[in-house]
N, C-alpha and C positions, 0 to 999 in steps of 0.2 A: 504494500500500500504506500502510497506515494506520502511524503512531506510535504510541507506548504513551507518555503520563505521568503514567502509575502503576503500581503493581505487575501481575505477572498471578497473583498471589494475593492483591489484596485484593477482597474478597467482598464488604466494605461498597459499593464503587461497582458491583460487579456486580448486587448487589439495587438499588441505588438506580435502574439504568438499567432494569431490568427492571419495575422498579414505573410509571416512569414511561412507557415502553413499551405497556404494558398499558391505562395511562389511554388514554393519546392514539388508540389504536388497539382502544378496545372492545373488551379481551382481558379474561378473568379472571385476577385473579392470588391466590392463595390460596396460605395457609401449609400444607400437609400435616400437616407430623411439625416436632418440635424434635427436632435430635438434637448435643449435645458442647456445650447454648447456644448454639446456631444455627439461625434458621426455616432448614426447607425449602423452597423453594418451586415451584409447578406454575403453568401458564399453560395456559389452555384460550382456546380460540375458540366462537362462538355454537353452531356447529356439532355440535362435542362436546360443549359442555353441554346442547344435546338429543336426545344420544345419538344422532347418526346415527354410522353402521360406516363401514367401507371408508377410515378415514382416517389418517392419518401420526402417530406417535409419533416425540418426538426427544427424547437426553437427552443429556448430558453431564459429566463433573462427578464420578465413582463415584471415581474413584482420583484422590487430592488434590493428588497430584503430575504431573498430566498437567493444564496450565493453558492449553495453546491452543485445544483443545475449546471450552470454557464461553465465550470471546470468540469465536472463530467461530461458535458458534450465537447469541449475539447479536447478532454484526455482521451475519450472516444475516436475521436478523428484526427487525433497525432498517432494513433497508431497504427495506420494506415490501412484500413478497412477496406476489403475488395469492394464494396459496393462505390467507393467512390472513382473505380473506374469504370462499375458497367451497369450502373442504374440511376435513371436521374433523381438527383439529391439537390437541397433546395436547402439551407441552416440560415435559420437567424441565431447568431450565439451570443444575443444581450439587445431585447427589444426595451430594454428602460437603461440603458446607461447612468442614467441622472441618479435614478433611485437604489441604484448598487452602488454607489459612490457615497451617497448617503445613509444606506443602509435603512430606504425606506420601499414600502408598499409602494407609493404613488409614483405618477413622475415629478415633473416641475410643474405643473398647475396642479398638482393635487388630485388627479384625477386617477383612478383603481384602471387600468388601463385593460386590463380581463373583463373589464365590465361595460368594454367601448366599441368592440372590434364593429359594431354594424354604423358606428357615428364617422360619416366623411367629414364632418365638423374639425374633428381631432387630426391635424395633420400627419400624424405618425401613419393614422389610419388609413387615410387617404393616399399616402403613399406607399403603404403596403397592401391594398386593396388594388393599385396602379401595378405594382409587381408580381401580383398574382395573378392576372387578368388573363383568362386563357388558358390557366394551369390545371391541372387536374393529378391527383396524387393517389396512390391505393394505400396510401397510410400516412398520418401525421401522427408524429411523437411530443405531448407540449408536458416540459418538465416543470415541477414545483417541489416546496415546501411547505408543511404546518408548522407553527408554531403550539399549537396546542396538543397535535400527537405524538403518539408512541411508539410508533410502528410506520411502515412503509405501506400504501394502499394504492389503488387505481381507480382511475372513473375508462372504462371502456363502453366506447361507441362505436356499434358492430354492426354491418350489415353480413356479418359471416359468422360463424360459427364462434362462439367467445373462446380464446386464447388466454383473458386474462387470470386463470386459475395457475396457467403454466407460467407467466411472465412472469409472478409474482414469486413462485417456486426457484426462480431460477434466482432471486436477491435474496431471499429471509436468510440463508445462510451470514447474510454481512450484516443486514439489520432483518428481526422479526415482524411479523405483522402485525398492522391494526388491526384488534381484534373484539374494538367496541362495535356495536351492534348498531348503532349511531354515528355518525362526521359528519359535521358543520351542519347538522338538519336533516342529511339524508341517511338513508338505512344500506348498509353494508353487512355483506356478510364474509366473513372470514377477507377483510382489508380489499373488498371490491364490488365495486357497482357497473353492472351494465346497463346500458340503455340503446333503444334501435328506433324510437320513435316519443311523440307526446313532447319534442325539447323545446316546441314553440310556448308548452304551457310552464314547462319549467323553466323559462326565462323570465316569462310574465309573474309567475304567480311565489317564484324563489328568490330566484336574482332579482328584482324588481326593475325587470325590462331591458336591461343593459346584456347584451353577449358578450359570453366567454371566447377567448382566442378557438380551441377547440369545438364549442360545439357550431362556432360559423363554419370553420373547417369543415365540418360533418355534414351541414348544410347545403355549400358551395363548391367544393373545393377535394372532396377526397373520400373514398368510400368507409374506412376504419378510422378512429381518432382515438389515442390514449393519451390520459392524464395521468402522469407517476407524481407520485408524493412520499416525500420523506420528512422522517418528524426535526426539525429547524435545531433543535436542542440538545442532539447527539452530538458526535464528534465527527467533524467536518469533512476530514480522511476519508471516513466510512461511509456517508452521503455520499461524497463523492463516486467512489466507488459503487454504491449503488445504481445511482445513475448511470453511470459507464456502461455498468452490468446489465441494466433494463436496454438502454439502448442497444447494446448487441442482441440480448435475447429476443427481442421486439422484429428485430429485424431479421434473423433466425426465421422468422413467425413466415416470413411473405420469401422463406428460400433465399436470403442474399447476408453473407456475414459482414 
């Protein structure tokens, strides 16, 4: 398991490593959107930038204070994962910059950014709704943390066969599962929830109207969507690692390591 000697919210060496990533590995790396005085950035493979379908979105990074995400997805893809030479892949690896920096939820206006994705209002949005346009994915991976759990859990959005009893098998070894019966409102069982329909009413009637990164995904944009969560309160090493580890198995899931 890897050490940290640096912050897990400094942004400046998370770009730095992602830039350099990108060279060495014939990715594109592009700035999106500026948002709070911070690029955003997106990382594409040859693949998606000629628009072939069928391929993997990952992102991480939405809420600023959930900082094992954005190093798991690049410890993920520093290690050179076949898939990034023969499936189109699509990374946002820090869609709140500002908020990892400060070690907050929001961005720079305050606003829960998971709770925007259908608002063109929000420039970020609008600028990744522009980058999306035409895309189409057979899976989106969006990483998080709780701060109030204790365990590792998933929100899976399926139109196939649910997977997420195995993905989940494949992490409890680094961390256990959430194994309350309840998260945040919703009922889980043994650290997961599926869903394949009704998200228009769990928007309105849960979230109070605002979408989730993911379930627009599921919407729009790609036919599987998982949410991983790790409890914010462990030790950062082992998120980390978690994450790493869901990512591969996820991907595992659709044939490509």
């Amino acid at each position: 398991m890897r050490v940290f000697s640096h912050s897990g919210h400094d942004y400046g060496v998370l770009f730095s490593r992602w830039e350099a990533l990108a060279s060495r590995a014939g990715l594109k790396f592009s700035i999106f959107c500026e948002e709070g005085g911070f690029p955003v950035i997106a990382i594409e493979n040859d693949q998606a930038l000629a628009g072939e379908s069928d391929g993997v979105y990952l992102s991480a990074g939405v809420h600023g204070d959930e900082c094992a995400p954005v190093w798991g997805l690049l410890h993920w893809a520093e290690s050179d994962p076949v898939i990034l030479r023969t499936r189109p892949v699509v990374i946002f690896p820090c869609l709140n910059p500002h908020g990892l920096v400060g070690n907050t939820r929001c961005d720079h206006r305050g606003l829960d950014l998971n709770r925007c994705f259908e608002n063109l209002g929000c420039p970020l949005v609008k600028a990744w709704t522009a980058f999306l346009e035409g895309r189409r994915f057979a899976l989106s991976l969006n990483l998080h943390e709780d701060y109030d759990a204790g365990g590792i859990y998933l929100y899976e959005l399926s139109r196939d066969e649910s997977r997420g009893d195995e993905l989940l098998s494949a992490c409890e070894d680094i961390i256990p599962r959430e194994m309350a019966g309840t998260v945040d409102g919703s009922d889980f069982h043994r650290g997961l929830l599926t869903r394949s329909g009704d998200l228009e009413r769990v928007v309105e009637e849960d979230l109070g109207g605002g979408y989730p990164e993911a379930i627009l995904l599921f919407l729009r944009y790609c036919r599987n969507s998982y949410t991983f969560e790790t409890p914010s309160e462990q030790d950062l090493p082992c998120r980390v690692h978690a994450h790493e580890r869901f990512i591969a198995a996820a991907l595992r899931e659709i044939g490509a390591k």
